[in-house]
C-alpha positions as CSV (number, residue, x, y, z in Angstrom):
1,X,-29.1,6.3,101.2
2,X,-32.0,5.4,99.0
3,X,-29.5,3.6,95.5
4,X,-31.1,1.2,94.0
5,X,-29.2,-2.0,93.2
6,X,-28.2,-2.5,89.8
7,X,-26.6,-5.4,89.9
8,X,-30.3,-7.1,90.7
9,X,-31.9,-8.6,88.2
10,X,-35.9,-7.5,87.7
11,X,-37.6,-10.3,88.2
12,X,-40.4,-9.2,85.5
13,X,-37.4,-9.0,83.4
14,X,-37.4,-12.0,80.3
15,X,-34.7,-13.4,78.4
16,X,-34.3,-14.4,74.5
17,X,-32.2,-17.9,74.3
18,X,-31.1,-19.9,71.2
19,X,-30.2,-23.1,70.6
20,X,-28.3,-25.1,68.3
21,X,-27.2,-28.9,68.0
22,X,-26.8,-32.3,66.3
23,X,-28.8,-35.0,67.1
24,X,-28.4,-38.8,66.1
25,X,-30.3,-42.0,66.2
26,X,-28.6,-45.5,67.7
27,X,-30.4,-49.2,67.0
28,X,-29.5,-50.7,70.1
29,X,-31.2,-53.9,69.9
30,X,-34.6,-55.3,68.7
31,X,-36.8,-52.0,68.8
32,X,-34.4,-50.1,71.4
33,X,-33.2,-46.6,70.6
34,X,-31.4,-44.0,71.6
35,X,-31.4,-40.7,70.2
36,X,-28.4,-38.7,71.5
37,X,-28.0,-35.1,71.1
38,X,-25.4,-32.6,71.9
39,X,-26.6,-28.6,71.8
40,X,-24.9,-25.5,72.8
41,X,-27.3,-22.4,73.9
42,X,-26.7,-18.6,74.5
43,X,-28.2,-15.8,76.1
44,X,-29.4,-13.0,73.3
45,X,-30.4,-10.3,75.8
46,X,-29.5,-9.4,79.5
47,X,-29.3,-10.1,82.2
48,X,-28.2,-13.2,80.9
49,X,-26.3,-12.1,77.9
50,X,-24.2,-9.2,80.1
51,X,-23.3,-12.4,82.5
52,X,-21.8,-14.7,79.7
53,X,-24.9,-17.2,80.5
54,X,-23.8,-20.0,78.0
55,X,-25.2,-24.0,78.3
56,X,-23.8,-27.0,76.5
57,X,-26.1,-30.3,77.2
58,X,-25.8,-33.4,76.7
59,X,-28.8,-35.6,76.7
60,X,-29.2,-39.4,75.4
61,X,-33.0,-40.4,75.8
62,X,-33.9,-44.1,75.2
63,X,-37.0,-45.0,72.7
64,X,-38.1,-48.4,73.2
């Protein structure tokens, strides 16, 4: 009863991601910004890839 478990991830094992997205720039006031962004990123290799590992983020850092 020695099977190894294949539905274990290696922990050695790494992962290729890409991502892709817009970004824009708001005046908010005198010297205040904020520079939005919206990006959607995939998995190009497993284990991520084989487990439909997808992201979409949404981010909106200020700039003052």
């Amino acid at each position: 009863m020695n099977e190894a478990k294949t539905d274990i991830p290696d922990a050695n094992q790494g992962t290729l991601m890409v991502a892709i997205g817009p970004r824009a720039h708001f005046a908010i006031g005198r010297g205040l910004f904020l520079r939005s962004g919206i990006s959607y990123t995939g998995a190009l290799d497993n284990p991520l890839s084989a487990a439909s590992y997808n992201v979409l983020q949404v981010d909106v850092p200020g700039a003052f």
